[in-house]
C-alpha positions as CSV (number, residue, x, y, z in Angstrom):
1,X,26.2,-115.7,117.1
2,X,28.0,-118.4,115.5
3,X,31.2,-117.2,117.4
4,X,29.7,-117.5,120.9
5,X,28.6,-120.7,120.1
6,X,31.9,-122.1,119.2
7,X,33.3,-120.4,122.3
8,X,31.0,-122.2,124.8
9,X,31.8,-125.3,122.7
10,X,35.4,-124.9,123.2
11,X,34.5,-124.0,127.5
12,X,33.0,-127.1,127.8
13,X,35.7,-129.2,126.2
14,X,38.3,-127.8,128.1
15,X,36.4,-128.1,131.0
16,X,35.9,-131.4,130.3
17,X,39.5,-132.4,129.9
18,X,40.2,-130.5,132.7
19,X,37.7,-132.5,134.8
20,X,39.1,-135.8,133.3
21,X,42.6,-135.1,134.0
22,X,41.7,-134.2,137.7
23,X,39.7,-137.0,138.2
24,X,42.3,-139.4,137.0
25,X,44.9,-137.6,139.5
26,X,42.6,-138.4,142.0
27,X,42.0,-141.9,141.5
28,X,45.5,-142.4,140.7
29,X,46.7,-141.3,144.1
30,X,43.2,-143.1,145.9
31,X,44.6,-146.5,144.5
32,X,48.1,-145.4,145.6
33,X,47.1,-145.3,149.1
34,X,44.9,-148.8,148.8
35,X,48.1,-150.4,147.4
36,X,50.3,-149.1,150.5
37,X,47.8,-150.0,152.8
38,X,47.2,-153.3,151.2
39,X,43.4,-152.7,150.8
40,X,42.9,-155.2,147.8
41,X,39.1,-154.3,148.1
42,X,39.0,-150.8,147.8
43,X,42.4,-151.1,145.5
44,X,40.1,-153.2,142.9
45,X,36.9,-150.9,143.0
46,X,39.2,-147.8,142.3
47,X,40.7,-149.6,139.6
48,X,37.6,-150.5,138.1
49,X,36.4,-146.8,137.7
50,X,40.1,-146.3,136.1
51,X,39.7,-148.7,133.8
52,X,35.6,-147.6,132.6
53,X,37.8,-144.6,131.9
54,X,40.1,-145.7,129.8
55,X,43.4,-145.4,132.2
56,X,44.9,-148.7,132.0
57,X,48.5,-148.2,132.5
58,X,51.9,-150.5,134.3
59,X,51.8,-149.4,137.7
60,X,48.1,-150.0,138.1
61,X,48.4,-153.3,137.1
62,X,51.7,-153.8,139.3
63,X,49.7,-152.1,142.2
64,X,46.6,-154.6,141.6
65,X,48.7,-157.6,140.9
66,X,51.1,-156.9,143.9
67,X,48.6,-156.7,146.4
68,X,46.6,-159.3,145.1
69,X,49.6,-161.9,145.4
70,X,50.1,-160.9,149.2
71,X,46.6,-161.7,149.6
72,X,47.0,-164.5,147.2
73,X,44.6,-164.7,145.0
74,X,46.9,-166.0,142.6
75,X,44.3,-165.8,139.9
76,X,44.3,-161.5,139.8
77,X,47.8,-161.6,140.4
78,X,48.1,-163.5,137.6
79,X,46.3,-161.3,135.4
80,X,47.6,-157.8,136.1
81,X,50.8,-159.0,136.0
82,X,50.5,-160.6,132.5
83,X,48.8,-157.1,131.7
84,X,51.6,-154.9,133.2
85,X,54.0,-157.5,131.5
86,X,52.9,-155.7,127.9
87,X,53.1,-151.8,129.3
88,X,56.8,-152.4,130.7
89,X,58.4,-156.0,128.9
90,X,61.9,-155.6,130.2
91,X,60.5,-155.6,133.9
92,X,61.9,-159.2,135.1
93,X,60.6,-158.5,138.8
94,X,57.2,-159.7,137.1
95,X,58.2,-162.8,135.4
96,X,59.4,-163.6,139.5
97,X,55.9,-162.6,140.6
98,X,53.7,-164.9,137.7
99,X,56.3,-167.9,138.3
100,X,55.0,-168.0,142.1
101,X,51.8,-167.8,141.5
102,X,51.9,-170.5,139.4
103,X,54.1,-172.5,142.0
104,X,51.6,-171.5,145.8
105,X,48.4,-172.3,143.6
106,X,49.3,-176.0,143.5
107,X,50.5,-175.3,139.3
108,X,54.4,-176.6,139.9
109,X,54.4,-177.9,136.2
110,X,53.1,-174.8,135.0
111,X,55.0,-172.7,136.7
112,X,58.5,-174.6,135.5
113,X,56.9,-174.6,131.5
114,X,56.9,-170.8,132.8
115,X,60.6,-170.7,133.4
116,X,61.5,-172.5,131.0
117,X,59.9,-169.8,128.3
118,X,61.5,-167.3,129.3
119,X,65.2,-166.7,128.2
120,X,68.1,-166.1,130.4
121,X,68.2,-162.5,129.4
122,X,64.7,-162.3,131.0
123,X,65.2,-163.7,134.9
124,X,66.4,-161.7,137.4
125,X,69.0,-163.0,139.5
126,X,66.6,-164.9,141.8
127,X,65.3,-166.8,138.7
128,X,68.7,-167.8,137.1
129,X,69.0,-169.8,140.7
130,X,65.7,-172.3,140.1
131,X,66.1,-175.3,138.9
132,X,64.0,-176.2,135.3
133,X,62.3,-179.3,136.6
134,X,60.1,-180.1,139.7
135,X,61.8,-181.5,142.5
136,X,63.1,-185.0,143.1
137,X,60.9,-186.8,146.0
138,X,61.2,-189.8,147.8
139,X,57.8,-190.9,149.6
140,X,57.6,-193.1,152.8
141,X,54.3,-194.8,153.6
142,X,52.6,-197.1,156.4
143,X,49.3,-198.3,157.3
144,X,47.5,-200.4,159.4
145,X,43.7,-201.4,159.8
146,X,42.0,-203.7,162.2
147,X,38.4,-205.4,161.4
148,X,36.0,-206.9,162.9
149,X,35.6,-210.5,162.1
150,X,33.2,-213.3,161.8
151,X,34.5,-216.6,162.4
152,X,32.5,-219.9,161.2
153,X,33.1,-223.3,162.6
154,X,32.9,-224.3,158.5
155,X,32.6,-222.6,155.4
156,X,33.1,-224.3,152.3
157,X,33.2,-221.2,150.1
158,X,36.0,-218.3,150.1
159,X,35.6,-216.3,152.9
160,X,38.0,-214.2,154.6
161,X,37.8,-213.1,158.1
162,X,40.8,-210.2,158.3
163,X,42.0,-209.6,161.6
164,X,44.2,-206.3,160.5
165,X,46.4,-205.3,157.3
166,X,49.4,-203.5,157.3
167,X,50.7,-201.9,154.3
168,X,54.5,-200.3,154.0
169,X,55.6,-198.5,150.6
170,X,58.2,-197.1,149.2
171,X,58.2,-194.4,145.9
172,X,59.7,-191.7,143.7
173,X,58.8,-189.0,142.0
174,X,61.5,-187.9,139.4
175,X,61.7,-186.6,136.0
176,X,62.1,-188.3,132.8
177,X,62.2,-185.0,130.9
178,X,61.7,-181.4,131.1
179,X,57.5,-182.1,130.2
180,X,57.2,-185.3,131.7
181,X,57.1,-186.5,135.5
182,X,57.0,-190.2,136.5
183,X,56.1,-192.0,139.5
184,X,57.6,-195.5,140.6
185,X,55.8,-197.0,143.9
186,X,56.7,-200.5,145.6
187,X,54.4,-201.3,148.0
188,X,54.0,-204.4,150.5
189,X,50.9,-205.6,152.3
190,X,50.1,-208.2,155.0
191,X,46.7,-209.2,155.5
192,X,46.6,-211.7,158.7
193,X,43.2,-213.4,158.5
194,X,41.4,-216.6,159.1
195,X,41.0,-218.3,155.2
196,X,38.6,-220.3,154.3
197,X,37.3,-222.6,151.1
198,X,35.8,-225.4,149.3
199,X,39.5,-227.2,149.9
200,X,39.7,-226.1,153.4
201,X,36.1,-225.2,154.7
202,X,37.6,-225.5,158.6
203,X,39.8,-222.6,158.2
204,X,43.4,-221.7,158.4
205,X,44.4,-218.9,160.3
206,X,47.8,-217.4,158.8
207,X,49.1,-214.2,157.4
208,X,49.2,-213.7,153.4
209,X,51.7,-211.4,151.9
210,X,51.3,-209.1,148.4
211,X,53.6,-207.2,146.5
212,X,52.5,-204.9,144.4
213,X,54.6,-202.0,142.0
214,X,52.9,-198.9,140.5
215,X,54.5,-196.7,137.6
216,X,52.2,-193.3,136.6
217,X,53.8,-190.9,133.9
218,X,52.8,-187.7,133.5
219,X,53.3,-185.2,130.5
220,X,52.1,-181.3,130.5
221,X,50.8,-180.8,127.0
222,X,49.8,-177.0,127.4
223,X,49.0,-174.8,129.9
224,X,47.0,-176.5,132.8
225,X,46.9,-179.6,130.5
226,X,48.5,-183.2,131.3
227,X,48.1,-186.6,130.4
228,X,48.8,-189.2,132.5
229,X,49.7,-193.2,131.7
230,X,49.2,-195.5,134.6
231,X,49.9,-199.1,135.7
232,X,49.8,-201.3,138.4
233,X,50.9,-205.0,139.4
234,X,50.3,-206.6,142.0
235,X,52.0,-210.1,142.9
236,X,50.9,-213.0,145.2
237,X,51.3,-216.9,145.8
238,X,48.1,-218.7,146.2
239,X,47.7,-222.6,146.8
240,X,46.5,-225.0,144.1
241,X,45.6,-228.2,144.4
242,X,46.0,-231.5,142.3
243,X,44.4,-234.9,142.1
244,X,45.4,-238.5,140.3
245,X,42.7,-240.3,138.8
246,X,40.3,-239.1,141.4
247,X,41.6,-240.9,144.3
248,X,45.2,-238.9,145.3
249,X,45.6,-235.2,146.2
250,X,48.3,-233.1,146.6
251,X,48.6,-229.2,146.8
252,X,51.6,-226.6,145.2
253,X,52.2,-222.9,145.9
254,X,51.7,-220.8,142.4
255,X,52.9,-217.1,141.4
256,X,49.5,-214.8,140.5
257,X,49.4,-211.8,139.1
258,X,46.8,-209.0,138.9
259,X,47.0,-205.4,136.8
260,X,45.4,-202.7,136.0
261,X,46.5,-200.5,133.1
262,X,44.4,-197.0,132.7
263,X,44.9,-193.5,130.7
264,X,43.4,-190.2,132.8
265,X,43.5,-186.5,131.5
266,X,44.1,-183.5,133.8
267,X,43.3,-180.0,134.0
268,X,44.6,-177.5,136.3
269,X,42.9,-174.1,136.1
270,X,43.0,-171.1,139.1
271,X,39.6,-172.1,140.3
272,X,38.7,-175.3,139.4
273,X,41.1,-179.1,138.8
274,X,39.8,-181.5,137.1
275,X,40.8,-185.4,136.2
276,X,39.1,-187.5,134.3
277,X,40.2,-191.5,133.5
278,X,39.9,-194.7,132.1
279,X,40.8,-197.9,133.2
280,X,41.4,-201.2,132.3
281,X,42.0,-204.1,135.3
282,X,41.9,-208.1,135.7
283,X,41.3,-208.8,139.4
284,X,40.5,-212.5,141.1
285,X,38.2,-214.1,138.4
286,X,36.8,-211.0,136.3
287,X,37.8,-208.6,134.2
288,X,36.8,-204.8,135.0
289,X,36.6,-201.4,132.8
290,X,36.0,-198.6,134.8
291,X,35.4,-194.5,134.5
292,X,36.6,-192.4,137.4
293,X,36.0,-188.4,137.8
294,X,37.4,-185.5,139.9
295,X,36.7,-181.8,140.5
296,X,38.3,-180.0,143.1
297,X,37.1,-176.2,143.4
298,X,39.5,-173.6,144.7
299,X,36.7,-170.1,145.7
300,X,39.8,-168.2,146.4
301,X,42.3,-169.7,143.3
302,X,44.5,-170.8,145.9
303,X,45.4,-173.8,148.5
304,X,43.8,-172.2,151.7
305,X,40.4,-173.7,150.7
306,X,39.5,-176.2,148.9
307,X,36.8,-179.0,148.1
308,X,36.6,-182.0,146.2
309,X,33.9,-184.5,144.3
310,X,34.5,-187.6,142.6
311,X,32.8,-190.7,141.5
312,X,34.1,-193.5,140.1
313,X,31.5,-196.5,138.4
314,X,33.0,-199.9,137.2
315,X,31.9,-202.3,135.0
316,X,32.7,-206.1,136.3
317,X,32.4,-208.9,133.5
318,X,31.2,-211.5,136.4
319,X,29.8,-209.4,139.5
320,X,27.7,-206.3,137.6
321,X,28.4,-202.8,137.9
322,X,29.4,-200.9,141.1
323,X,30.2,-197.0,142.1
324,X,31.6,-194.8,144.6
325,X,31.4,-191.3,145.4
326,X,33.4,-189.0,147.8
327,X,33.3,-185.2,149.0
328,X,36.2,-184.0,150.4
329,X,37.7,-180.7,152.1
330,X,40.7,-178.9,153.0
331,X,41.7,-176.2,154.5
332,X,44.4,-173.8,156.0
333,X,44.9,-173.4,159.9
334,X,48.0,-171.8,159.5
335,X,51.5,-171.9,157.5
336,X,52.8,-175.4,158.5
337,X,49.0,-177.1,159.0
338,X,46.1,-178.2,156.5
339,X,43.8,-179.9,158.0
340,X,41.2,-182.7,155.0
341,X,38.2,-184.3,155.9
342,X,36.2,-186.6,153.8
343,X,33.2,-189.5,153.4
344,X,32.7,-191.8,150.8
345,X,30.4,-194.0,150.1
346,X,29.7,-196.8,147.7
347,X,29.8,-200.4,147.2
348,X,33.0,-201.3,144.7
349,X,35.3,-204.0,145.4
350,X,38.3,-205.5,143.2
351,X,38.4,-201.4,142.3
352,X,41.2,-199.0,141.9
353,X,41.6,-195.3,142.3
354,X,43.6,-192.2,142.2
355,X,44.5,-192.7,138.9
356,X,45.5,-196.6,139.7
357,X,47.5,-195.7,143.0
358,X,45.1,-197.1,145.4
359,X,43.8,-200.7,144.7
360,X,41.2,-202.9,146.5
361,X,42.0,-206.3,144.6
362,X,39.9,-207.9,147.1
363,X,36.3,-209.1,147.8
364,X,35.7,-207.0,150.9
365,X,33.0,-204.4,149.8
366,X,33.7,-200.5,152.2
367,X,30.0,-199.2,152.1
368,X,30.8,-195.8,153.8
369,X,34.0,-194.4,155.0
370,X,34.5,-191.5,157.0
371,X,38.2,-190.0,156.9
372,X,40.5,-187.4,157.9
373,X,44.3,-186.4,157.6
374,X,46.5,-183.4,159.3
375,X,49.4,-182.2,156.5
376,X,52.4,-180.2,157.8
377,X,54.3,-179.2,154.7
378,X,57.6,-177.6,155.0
379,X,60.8,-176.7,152.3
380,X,62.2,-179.4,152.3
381,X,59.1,-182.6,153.6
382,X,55.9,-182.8,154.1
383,X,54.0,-185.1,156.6
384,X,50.7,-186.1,156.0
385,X,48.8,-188.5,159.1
386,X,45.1,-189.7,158.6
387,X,42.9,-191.8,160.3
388,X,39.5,-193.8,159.1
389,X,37.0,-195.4,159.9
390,X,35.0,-198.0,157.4
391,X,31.7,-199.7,157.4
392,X,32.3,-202.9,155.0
393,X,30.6,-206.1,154.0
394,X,31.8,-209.2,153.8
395,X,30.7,-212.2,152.3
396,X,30.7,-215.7,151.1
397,X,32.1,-216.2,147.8
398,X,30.7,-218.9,145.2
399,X,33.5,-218.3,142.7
400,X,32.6,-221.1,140.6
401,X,28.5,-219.9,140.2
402,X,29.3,-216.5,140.7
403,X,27.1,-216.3,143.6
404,X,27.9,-214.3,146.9
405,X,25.5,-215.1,150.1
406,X,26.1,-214.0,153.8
407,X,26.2,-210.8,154.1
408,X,28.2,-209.7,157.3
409,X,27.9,-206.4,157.8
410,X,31.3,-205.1,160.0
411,X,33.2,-202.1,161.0
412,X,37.2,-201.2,160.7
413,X,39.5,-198.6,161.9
414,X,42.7,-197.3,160.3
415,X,45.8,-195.1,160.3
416,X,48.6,-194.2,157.7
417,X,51.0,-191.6,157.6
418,X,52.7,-190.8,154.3
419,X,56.2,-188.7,154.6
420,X,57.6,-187.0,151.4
421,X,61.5,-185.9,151.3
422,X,61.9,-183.4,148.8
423,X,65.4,-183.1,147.1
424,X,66.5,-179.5,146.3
């Protein structure tokens, strides 16, 4: 009896192993097929059931990864080819593959710490040709906005009533190490406008000029992880005036300057980028320390689609605290084409965002902005044209109470085009 039983015993098992080993075959040649026909669906649910098995081998993960990359979901690429990295280590067709999914998700940093790991016995020929550091880029900018105006017959407080403002700029991205990227902007604005104020309550129409200069520097800490330092100056001549023993007045041109200094902290993941700052600022008469947030979500872990939220709320030492908050998104059409859209809404002025890149050291308040920007990106530039249009308030400014009255409620319009040369 006890001989039968041990023989059924040992049918079974070998029927089992049997059944294991054909169903393995079977699989094995299903998510054969899935890879050569490029069905990343059916490829991942055959692999699944492989996996619940206990078959987790290199060309699985090189089949999963593979077709996950043409698809790009850089995430799963990602992954299986890390995994397939540890069946086969000497394969350097996968340290190619995990470097450019690093560099189409938006992760160049990452994907040069990459290379940089890896030692020259471990690139293939096509990765011996890359350079160590992100490219060299020279950016072009212009802009222009016109505005409604008010114009009063007096106004003895400071009032501005801006006809338009151009803007043209001038900056580099370069390297100051392998880890560290900096950024070194001049900009110039001119703001022509109808000024008024307790020295000259009839008004002066004229054109007023700013120069401003921008330096952010950027250092990857870890994987996904950078810190960035920021400042910006921005430099003007505004008119003083004088008197002698109450009776005799005269008037003199003087240098101002206005900064902002501020510290943010940036995390790139496949699915989600996030910044969060700090920021420090003395703009007209007050001093301002603001907080200022981003999240960008990425559903498919790469650059096809993508949305954005951020707020940004500033405390002001003379005018109280003020916010803004913007949703934005972008999206493929096709290869040379994105297409962003976005609304803000708020009631900042003497502000700064973008990490310190964009500044509003004025008293004209934008309550809601609507905005939107084509991007055709190529090797070698990319072109990037938006338009906008702005609801704002202006006022008149007690500066010496702190006291603002008239509200005029207004509309402007915009352009700017921003074109980046990249250096290979």
């Amino acid at each position: 009896m006890r001989v039968i039983v041990y023989s059924i015993s040992a049918l079974i098992f070998m029927a089992c192993r049997v059944n294991a080993q054909t169903n393995f075959a079977t699989l094995d040649k299903e998510s054969y097929q899935y890879y050569l026909h490029k069905d990343y669906k059916n490829l991942k649910r055959t692999a699944s059931k492989l996996l619940q098995q206990g078959n987790d081998y290199y060309y699985l993960r090189m089949r999963l990864g593979i077709v996950g990359y043409d698809k790009q979901i850089y995430s799963s690429a990602y992954k299986n080819f890390t995994r397939a990295k540890q069946f086969n280590p000497f394969d350097t067709t996968i340290d190619e593959y995990v470097y450019y999914s690093y560099y189409f998700a938006g992760r160049a940093a990452d994907a040069k710490q990459f290379l940089r790991s890896l030692s020259e016995n471990q690139k293939n020929d096509h990765l011996k040709t890359l350079s160590m550091r992100e490219d060299l880029e020279l950016n072009l900018g212009f802009s222009f906005a016109g505005y409604d105006k008010k114009i009063y017959v007096t106004n003895p407080l400071n009032y501005e009533a801006i006809e338009n403002m151009t803007v043209y700029s001038a900056g580099l991205d370069f390297n100051f190490s392998n880890r560290t990227r900096g950024v070194l902007q001049y900009s110039n604005m001119q703001k022509v406008a109808t000024f008024y104020s307790a020295n000259n309550p009839t008004g002066t129409h004229g054109n007023a000029s700013q120069n401003q200069i921008y330096l952010n520097v950027k250092t990857l800490v870890s994987e996904g992880w950078e810190i960035v330092g920021y400042t910006h100056l921005a430099f003007f001549t505004t008119e003083n005036n004088t008197s002698t023993f109450g009776r005799r007045s005269s008037s003199y041109l003087e240098l101002s300057t206005e900064s902002l200094v501020g510290l943010s902290i940036l995390y790139n993941g496949w699915y989600l980028r996030n910044r969060m700052g700090l920021n420090y600022s003395s703009y007209g008469i007050s001093k301002q320390f603001a907080a200022e947030g981003y999240i960008t979500y990425l559903p498919f872990s790469n650059l096809n689609l993508y949305s954005t939220l951020s707020g940004y709320y500033q405390v002001d030492n003379v005018w109280g605290n003020t916010y803004q908050l913007n949703l934005e998104l972008g999206f493929k059409v096709f290869k040379y084409l994105w297409v962003e859209s976005g609304f803000m809404t708020g009631n900042s002025f003497l502000y700064s965002r973008n990490s310190g890149l964009i500044i509003n050291n004025s008293y004209i308040i934008p309550v809601n902005n609507f905005y939107g920007s084509i991007i055709i990106p190529a090797q070698k530039f990319s072109l990037r044209i938006s338009a906008n249009s702005s609801k704002i308030y202006n006022y008149s400014w007690d500066l010496d109470n702190h006291v603002r009255i008239n509200r005029e409620d207004l509309n402007s319009f915009g352009i700017n085009a921003t074109l980046t040369i990249k250096f290979i």
